[in-house]
C-alpha positions as a Markdown table, in Angstrom:
| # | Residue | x | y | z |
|---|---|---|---|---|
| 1 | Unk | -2.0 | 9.7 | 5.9 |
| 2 | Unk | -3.5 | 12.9 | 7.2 |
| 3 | Unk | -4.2 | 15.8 | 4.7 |
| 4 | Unk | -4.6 | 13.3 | 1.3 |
| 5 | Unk | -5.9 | 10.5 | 3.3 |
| 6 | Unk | -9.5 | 10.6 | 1.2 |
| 7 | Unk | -8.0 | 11.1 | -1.6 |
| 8 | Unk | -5.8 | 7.9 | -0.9 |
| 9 | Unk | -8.4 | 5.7 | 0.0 |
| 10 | Unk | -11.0 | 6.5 | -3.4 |
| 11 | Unk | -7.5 | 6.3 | -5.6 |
| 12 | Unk | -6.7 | 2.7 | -4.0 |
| 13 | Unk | -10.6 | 1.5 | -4.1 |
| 14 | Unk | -11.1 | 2.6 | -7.7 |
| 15 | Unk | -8.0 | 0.8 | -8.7 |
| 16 | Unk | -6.5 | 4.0 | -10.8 |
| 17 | Unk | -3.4 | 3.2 | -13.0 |
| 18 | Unk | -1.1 | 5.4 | -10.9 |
| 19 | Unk | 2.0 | 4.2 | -8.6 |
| 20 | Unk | 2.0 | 5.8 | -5.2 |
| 21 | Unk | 5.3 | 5.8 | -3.0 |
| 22 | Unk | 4.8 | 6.3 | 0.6 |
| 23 | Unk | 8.0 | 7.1 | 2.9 |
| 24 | Unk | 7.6 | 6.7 | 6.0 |
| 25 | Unk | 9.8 | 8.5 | 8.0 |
| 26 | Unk | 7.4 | 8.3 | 11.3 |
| 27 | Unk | 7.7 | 12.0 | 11.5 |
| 28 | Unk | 7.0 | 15.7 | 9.5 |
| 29 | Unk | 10.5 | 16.4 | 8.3 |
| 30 | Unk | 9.7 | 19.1 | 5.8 |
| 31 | Unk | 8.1 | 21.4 | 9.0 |
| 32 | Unk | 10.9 | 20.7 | 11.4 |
| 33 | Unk | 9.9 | 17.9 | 13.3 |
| 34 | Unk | 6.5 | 17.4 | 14.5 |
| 35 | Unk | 5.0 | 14.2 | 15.4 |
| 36 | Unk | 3.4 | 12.8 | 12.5 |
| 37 | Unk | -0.2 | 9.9 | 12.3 |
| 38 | Unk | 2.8 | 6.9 | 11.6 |
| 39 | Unk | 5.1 | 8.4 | 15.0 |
| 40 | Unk | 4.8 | 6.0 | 17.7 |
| 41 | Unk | 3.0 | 6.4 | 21.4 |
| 42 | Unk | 5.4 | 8.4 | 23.6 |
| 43 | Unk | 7.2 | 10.3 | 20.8 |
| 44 | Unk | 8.5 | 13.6 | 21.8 |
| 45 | Unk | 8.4 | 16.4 | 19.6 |
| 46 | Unk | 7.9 | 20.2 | 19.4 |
| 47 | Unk | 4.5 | 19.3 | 18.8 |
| 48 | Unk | 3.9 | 16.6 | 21.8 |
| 49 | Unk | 6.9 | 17.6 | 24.2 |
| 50 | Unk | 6.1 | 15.1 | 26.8 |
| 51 | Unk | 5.2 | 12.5 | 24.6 |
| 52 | Unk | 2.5 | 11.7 | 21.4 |
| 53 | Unk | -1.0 | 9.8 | 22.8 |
| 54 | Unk | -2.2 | 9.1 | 19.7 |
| 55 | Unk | -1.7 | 5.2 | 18.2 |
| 56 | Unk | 0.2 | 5.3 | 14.8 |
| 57 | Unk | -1.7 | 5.0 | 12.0 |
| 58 | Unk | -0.9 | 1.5 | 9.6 |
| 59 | Unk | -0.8 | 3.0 | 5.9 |
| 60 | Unk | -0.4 | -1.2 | 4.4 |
| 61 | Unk | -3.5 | -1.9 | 7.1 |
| 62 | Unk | -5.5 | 1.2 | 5.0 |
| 63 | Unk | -4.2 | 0.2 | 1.5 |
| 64 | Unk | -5.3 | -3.5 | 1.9 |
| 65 | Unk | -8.6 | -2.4 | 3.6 |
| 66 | Unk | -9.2 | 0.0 | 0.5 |
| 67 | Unk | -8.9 | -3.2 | -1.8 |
| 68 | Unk | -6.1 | -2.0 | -3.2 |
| 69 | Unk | -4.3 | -4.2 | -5.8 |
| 70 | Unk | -1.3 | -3.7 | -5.4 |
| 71 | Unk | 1.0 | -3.1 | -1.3 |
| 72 | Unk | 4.7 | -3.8 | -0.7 |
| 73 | Unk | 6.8 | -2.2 | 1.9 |
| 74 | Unk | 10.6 | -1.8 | 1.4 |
| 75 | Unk | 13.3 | 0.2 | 3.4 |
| 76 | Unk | 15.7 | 3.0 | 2.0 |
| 77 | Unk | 19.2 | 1.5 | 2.6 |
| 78 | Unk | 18.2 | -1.9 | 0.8 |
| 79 | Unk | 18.3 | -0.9 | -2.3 |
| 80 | Unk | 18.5 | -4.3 | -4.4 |
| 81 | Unk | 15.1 | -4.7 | -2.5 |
| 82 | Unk | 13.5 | -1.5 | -3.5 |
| 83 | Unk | 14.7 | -1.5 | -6.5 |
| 84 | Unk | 13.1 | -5.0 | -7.3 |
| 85 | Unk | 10.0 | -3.9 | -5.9 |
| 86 | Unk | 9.4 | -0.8 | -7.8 |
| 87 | Unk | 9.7 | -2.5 | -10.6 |
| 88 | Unk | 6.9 | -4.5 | -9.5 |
| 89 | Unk | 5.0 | -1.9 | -9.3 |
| 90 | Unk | 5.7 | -0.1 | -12.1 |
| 91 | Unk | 4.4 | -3.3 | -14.0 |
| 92 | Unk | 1.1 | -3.6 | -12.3 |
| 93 | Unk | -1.9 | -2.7 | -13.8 |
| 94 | Unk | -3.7 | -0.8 | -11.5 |
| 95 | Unk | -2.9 | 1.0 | -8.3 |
| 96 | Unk | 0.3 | 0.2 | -6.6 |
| 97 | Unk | 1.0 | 1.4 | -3.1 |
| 98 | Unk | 4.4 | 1.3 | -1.8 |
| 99 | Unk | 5.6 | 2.2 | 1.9 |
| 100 | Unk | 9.0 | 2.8 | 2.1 |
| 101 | Unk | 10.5 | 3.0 | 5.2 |
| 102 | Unk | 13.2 | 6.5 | 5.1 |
| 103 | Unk | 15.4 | 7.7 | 8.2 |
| 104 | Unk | 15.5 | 11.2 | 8.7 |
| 105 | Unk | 18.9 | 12.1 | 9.8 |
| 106 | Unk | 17.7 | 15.3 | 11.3 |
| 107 | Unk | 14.7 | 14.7 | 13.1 |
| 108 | Unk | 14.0 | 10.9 | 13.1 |
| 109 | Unk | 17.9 | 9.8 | 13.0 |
| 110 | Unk | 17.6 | 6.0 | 13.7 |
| 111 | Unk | 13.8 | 5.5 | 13.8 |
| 112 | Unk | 14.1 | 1.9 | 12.2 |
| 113 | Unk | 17.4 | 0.9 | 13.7 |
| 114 | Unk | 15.4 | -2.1 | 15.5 |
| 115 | Unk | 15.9 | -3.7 | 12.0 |
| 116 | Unk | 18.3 | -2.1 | 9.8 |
| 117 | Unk | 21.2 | -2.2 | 11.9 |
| 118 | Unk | 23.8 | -4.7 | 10.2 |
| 119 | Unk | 23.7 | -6.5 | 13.3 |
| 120 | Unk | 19.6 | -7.3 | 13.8 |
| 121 | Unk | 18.3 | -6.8 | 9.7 |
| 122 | Unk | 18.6 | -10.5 | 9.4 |
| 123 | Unk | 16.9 | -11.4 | 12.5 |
| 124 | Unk | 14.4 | -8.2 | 12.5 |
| 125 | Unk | 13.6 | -8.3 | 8.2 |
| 126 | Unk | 11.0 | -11.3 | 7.1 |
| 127 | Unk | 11.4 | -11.2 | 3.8 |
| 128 | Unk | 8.2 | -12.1 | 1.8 |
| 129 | Unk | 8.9 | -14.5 | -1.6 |
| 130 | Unk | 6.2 | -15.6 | -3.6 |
| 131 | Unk | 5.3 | -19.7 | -3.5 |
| 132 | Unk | 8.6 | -19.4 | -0.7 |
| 133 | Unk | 8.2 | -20.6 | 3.1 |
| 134 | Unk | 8.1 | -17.4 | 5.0 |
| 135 | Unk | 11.4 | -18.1 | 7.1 |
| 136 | Unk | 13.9 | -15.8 | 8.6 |
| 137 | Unk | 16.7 | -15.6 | 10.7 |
| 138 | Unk | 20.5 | -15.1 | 9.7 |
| 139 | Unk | 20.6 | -18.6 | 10.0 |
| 140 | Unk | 17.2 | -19.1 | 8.9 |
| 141 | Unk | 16.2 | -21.2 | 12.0 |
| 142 | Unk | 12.9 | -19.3 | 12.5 |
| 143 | Unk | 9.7 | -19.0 | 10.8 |
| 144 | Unk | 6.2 | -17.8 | 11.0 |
| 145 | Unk | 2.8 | -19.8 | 10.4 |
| 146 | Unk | -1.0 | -19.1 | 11.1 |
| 147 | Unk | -2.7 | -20.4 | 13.5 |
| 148 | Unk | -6.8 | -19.0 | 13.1 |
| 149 | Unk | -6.3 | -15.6 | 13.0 |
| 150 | Unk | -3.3 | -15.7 | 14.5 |
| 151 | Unk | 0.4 | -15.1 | 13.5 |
| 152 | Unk | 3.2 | -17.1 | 15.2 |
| 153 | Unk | 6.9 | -17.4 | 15.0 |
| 154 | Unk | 8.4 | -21.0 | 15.3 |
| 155 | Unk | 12.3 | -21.7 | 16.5 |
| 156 | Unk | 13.2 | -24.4 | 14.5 |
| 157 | Unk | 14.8 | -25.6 | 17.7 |
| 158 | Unk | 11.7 | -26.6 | 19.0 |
| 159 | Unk | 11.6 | -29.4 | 16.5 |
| 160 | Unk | 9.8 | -27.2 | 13.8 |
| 161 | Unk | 11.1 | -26.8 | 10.2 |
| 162 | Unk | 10.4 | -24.7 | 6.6 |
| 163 | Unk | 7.5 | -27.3 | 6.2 |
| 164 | Unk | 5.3 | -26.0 | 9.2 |
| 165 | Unk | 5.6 | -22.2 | 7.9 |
| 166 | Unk | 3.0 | -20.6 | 6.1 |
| 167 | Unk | 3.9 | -20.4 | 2.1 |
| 168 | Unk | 3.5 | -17.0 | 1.0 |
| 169 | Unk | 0.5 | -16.3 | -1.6 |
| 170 | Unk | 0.9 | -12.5 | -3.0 |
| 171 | Unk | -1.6 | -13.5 | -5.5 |
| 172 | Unk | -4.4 | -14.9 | -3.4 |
| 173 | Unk | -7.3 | -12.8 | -3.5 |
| 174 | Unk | -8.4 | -12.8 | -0.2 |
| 175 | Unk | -6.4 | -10.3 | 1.3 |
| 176 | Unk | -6.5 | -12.1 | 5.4 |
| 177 | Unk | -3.2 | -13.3 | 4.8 |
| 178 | Unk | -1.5 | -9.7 | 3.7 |
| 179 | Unk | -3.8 | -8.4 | 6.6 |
| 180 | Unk | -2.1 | -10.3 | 9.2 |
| 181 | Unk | 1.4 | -9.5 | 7.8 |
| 182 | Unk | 0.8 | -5.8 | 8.0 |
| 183 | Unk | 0.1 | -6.2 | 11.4 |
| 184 | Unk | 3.1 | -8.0 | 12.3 |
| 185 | Unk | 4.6 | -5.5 | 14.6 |
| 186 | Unk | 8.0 | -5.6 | 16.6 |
| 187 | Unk | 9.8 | -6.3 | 19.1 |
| 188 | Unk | 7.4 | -9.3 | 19.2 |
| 189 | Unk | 7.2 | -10.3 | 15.3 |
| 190 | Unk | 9.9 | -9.3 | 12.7 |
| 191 | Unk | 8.6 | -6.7 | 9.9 |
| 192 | Unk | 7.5 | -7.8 | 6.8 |
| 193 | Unk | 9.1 | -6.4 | 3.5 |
| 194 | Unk | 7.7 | -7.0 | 0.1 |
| 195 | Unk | 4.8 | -7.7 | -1.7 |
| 196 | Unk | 2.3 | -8.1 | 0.6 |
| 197 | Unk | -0.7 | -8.4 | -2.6 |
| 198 | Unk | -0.7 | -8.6 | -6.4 |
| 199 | Unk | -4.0 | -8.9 | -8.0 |
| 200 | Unk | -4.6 | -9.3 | -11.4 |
| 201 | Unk | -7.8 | -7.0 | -11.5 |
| 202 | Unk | -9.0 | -4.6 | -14.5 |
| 203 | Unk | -7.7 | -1.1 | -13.5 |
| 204 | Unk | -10.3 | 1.9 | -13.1 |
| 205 | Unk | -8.5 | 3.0 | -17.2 |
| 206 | Unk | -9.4 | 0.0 | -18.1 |
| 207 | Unk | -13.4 | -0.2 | -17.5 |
| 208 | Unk | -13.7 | 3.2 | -18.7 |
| 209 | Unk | -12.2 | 2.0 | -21.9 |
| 210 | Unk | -14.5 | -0.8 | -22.1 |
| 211 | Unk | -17.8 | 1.1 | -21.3 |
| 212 | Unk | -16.5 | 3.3 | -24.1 |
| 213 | Unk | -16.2 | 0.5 | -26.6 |
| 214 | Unk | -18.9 | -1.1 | -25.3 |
| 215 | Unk | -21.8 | 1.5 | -26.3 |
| 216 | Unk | -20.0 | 2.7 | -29.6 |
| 217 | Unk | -20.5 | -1.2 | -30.5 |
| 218 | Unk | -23.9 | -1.0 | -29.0 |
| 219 | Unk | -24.8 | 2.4 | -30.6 |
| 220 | Unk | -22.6 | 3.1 | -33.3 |
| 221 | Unk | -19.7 | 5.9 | -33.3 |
| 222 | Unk | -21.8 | 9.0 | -33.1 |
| 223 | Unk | -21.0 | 12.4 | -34.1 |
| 224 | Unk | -20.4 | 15.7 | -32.2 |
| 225 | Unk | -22.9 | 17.4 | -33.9 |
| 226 | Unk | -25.7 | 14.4 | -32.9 |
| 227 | Unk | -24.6 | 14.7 | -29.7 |
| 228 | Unk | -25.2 | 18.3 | -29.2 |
| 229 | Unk | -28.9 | 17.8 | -30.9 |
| 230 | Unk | -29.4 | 15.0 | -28.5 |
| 231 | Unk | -31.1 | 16.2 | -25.9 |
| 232 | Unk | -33.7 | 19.1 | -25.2 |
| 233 | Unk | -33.1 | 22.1 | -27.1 |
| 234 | Unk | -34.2 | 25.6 | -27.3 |
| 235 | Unk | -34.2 | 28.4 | -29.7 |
| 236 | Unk | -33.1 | 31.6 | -28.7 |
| 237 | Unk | -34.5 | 34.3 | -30.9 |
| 238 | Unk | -33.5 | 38.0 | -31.4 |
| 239 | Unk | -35.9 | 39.5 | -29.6 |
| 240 | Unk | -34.7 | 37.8 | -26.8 |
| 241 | Unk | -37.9 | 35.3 | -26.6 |
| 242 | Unk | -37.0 | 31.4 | -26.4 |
| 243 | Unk | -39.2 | 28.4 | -28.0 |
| 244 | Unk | -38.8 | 24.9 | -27.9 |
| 245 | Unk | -36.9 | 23.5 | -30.7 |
């Protein structure tokens, strides 16, 4: 999100047929614990010992606003899950972005506790299904629709059921919907795992290939050799002179 953030952004954009796994461990574990652009406000670190400033950076908010194809989140310990959705991935044409939450035992122990806890995962984890009512809940009593441009949760309770709750679209090609998911964001709203968008689009592979085949069929095969004696040329003779060939 820092360092290869431009490179990210062109990769997702261009639709290149490469797979890239983000974990997000909200922290720089490899250089002993510094806060990192996904560590929330008011972390303390050897880098920000009374506390980071900065507002985290939202790597599914980038990917979708890149266009990119292809965004799922999925967490470390729920491994069926993860499994499942790099899979997904792995069969997408295109490029697939993938932000996996990871605990770092050593300097981020517990940083997604809020939902993978035994405890809270069922009331913290939304669990997103295409062509499936986007409810959760251990007892799945709660759900989430859109209202506008806003996202809200409904208690069943309240005389609410799986019919007022938004149906999830991974496919739909305006990406509003994903947009809002990613920026479901606790304690108020439970977090989203899964596919958040899968768009059938041609990949960046793809178009070259056809603009290939498209001017060998418009211009024949071509030769090396017509190639090279294509363009301007120039002699260069022994004496060191140069003509126009």
């Amino acid at each position: 999100m820092s360092i290869g953030g431009n490179h990210l952004i062109h990769v997702l954009r261009r639709n290149v047929g490469v797979k890239i796994l983000m974990f997000n461990n909200r922290i720089y574990g490899l250089t002993k614990g510094q806060y990192s652009p996904t560590s929330e406000v008011g972390k303390r670190t050897k880098s920000t010992p009374v506390g980071s400033l900065d507002t985290p950076f939202n790597p599914l908010s980038l990917a979708i606003g890149a266009g990119a194809t292809f965004v799922a989140r999925s967490v470390d310990i729920y491994q069926a899950h993860l499994r499942d959705t790099l899979l997904r991935a792995a069969e997408h044409e295109g490029t697939a972005f993938i932000e996996i939450y990871q605990n770092c035992n050593i300097f981020n122990d517990k940083a997604f506790a809020y939902m993978t806890e035994k405890q809270v995962r069922d009331e913290q984890s939304l669990f997103l299904e295409h062509g499936q009512p986007l409810v959760f809940g251990k007892d799945k009593d709660r759900g989430v629709r859109v209202v506008g441009t806003e996202v809200e949760v409904l208690r069943f309770s309240d005389g609410f059921s799986a019919d007022d709750c938004l149906v999830w679209d991974e496919t739909n090609p305006n990406p509003t919907a994903a947009f809002m998911m990613a920026q479901m964001l606790p304690p108020e709203m439970p977090t989203p795992v899964g596919v958040m968008r899968a768009i059938d689009s041609l990949s960046y592979d793809q178009r070259v290939v056809g603009q290939i085949d498209s001017e060998v069929e418009s211009r024949g095969q071509g030769t090396l050799e017509e190639l090279i004696y294509s363009g301007e040329l120039w002699n260069v003779e022994a004496d060191g002179s140069v003509s126009g060939a």
